[in-house]
FIMITI-992214 format. One record per residue (C-alpha): residue number from 1; x, y, z. Coordinates in Angstrom, 2 decimals, always signed. Layout:
% residues N
(lopa NUM,(X,Y,Z));
...
//
This chain:
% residues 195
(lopa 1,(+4.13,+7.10,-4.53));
(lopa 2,(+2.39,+8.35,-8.00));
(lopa 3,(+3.18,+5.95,-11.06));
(lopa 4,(+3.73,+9.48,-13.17));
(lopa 5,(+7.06,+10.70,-10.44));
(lopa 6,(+8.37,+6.88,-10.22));
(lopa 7,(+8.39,+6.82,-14.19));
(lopa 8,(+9.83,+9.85,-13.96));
(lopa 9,(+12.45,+8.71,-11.85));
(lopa 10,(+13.13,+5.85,-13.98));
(lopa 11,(+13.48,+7.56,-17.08));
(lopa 12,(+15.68,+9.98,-15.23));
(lopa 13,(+18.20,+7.64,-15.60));
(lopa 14,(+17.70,+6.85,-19.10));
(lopa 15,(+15.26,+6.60,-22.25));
(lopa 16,(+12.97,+3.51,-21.85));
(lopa 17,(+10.24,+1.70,-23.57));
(lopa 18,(+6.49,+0.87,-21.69));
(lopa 19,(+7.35,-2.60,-20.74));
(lopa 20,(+10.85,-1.57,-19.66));
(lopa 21,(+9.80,+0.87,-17.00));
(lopa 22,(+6.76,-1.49,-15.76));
(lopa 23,(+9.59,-4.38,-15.54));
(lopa 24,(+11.98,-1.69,-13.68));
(lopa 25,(+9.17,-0.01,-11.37));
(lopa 26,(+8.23,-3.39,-10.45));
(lopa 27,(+11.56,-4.53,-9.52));
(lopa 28,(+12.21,-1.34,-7.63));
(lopa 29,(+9.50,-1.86,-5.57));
(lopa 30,(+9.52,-5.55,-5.18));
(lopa 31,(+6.50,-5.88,-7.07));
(lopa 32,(+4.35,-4.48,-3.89));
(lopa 33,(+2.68,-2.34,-6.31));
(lopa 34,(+2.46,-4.00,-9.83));
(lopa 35,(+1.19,-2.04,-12.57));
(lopa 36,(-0.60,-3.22,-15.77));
(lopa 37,(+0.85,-2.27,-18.84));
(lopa 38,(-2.32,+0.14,-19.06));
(lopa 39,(-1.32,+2.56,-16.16));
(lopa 40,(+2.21,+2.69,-17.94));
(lopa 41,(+1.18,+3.82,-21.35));
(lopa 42,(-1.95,+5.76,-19.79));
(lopa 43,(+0.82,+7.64,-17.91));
(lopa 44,(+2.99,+8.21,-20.25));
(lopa 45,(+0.75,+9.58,-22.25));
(lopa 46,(-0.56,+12.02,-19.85));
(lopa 47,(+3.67,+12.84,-19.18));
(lopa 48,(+3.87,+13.57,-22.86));
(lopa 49,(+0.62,+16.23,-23.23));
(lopa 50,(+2.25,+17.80,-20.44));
(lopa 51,(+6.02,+18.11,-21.73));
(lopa 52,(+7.04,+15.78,-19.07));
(lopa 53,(+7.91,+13.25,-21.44));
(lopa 54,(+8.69,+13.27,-25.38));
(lopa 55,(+8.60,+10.07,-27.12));
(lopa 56,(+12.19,+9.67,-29.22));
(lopa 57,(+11.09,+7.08,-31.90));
(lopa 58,(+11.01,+3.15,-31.65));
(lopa 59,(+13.48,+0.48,-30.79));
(lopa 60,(+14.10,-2.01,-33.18));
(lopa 61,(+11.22,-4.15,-32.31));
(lopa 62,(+8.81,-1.35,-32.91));
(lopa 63,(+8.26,-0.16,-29.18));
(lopa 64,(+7.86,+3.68,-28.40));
(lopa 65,(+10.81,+5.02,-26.75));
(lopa 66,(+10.60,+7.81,-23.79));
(lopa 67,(+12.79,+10.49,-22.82));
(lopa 68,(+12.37,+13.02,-19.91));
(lopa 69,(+12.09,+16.53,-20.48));
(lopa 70,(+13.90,+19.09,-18.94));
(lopa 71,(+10.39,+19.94,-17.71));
(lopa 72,(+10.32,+16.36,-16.13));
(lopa 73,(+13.87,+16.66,-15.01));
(lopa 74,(+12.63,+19.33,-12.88));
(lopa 75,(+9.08,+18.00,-11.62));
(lopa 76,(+11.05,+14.56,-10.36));
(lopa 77,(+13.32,+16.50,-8.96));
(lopa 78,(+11.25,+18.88,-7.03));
(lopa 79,(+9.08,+15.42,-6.10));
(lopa 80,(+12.42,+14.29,-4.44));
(lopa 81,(+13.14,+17.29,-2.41));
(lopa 82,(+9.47,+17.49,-1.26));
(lopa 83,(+8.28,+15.50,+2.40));
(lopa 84,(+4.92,+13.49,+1.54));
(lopa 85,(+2.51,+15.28,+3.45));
(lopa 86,(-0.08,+12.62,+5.34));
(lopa 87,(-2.84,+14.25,+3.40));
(lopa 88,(-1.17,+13.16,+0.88));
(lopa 89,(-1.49,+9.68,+1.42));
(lopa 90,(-5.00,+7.27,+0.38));
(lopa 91,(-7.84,+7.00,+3.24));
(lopa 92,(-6.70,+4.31,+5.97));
(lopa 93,(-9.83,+1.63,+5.00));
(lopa 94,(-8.82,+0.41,+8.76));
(lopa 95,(-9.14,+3.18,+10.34));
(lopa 96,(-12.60,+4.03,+9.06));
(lopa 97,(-13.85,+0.13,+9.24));
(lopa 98,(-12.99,+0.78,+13.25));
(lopa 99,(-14.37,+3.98,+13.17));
(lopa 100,(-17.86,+2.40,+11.61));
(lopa 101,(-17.36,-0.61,+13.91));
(lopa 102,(-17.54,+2.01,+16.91));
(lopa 103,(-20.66,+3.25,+16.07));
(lopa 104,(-22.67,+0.40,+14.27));
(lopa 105,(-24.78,-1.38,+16.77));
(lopa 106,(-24.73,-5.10,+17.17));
(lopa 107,(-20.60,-5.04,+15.75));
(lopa 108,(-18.43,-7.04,+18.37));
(lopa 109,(-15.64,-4.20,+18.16));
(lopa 110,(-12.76,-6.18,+19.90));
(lopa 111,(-13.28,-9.28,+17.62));
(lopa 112,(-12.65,-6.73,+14.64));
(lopa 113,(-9.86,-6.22,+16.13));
(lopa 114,(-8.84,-8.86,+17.05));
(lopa 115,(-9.32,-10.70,+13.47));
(lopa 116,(-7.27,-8.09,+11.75));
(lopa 117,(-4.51,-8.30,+14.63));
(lopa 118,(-4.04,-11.71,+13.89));
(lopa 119,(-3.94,-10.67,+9.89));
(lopa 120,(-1.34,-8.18,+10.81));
(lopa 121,(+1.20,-10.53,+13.13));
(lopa 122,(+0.80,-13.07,+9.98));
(lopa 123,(+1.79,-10.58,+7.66));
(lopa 124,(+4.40,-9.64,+10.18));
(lopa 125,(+5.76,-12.91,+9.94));
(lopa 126,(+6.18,-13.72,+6.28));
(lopa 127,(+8.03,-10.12,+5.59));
(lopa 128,(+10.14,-10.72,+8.78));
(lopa 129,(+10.73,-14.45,+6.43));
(lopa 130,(+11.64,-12.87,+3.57));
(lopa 131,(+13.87,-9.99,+4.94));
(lopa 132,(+15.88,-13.07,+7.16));
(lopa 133,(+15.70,-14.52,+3.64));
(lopa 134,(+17.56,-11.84,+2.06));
(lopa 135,(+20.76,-11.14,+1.41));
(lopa 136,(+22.75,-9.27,+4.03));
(lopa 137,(+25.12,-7.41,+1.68));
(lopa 138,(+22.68,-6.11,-1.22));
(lopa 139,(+24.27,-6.81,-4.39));
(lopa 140,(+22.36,-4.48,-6.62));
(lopa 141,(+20.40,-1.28,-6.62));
(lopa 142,(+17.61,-3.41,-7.15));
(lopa 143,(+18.49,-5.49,-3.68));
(lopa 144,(+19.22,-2.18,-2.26));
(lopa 145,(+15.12,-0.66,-3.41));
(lopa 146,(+13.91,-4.23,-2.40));
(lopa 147,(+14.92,-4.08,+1.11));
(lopa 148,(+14.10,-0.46,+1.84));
(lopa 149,(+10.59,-1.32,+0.63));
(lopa 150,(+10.07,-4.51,+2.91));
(lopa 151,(+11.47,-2.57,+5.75));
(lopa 152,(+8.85,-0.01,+5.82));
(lopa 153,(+6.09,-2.85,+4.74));
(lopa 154,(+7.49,-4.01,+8.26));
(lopa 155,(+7.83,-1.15,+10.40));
(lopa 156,(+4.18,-0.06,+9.16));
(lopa 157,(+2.45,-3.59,+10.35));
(lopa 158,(+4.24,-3.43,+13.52));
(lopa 159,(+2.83,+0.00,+13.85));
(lopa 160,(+0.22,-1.60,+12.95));
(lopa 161,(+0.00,-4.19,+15.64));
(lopa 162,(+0.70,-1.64,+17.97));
(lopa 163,(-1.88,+1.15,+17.07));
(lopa 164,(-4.56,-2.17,+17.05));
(lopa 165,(-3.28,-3.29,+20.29));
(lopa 166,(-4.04,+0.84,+21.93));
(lopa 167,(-7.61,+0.45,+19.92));
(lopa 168,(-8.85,-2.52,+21.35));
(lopa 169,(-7.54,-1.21,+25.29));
(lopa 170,(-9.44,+2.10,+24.18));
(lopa 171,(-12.76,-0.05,+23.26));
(lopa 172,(-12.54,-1.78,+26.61));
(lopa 173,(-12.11,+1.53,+28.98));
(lopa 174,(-14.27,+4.06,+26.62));
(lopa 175,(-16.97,+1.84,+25.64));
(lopa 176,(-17.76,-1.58,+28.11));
(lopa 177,(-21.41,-1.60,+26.73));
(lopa 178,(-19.12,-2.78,+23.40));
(lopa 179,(-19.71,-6.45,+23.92));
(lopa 180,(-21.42,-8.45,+21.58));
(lopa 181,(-25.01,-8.43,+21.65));
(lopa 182,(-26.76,-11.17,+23.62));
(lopa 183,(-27.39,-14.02,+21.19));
(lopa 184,(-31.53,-13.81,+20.00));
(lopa 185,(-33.61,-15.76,+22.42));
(lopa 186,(-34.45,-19.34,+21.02));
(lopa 187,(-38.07,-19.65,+19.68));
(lopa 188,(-38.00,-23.23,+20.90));
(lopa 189,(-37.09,-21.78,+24.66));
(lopa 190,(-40.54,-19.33,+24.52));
(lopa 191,(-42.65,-22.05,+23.48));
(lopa 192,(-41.83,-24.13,+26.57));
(lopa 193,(-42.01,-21.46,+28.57));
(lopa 194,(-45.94,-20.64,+27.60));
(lopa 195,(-46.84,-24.81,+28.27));
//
């Protein structure tokens, strides 16, 4: 998700000050992707050169106040309506740290592996723990964001797990010769050897 379409969204539903819409976009995504007050204003910025955005005055403590544009109104709309395309999405670092793994010599591919599965079934665990610790009923839309984002922090470790788990069968039938390299012969060893 961009920070510019989820402060769009936000102020969608109403003028709102910096720290306001970091407070709300944190809480809407149960803080899985905090922002510093520098993205915000950054953001905003860049919303306002492009008509996104027009700033409405201050609140009585002095902070800017931001209202969407029709403009805006538009662009977070058209952001809602559109699929994410996987392109779309940042580079996989795991997929490309197997990838290297594969083809760097001397890399024990199956213990990368199997260190990050047992990364992944942790993390499994303590968001299984918190959804069981959450409330069944939400009681907010702020419950209601919360749990959609820890379900699909879920479903995407136990695909995950899963896509690991086909990896590390894949190592073992493509490439046997994948072992870990034979540990360096002692120096001590050839010495006794040559007595």
């Amino acid at each position: 998700m961009s920070i510019r379409h989820g402060l769009l969204a936000l102020l969608s539903q109403g003028p709102r000050y910096g720290y306001q819409l970091r407070a709300e976009f944190e809480s809407s995504t149960g803080a899985t992707w905090p922002l510093n007050i520098g993205q915000v204003y950054s953001t905003l910025s860049r919303l306002e050169r492009d008509e996104m955005v027009t700033r409405v005055g201050a609140d009585d403590e002095g902070r800017f106040v931001y209202r969407i544009t029709p403009a805006g109104e538009t662009d977070v709309r058209r952001w809602f309506a559109t699929p994410i395309a996987r392109a779309d999405r940042p580079r996989d670092e795991l997929a490309i740290k197997l990838a290297m793994a594969v083809t760097t010599p001397g890399v024990d591919v199956r213990q990368v592996v199997q260190t990050q599965r047992t990364a992944s079934l942790r993390t499994l665990q303590d968001l299984t723990r918190l959804k069981a610790d959450a409330p069944a009923t939400p009681t907010d839309q702020g419950d209601t964001a919360w749990r959609l984002v820890l379900e699909s922090m879920i479903f995407q470790t136990e695909a995950e797990v899963r896509w690991l788990d086909h990896c590390e069968s894949y190592v073992v039938r493509a490439l046997p010769a994948s072992a870990p390299p034979a540990p360096a012969p002692d120096p001590a060893d050839n010495e006794e050897a040559h007595r």
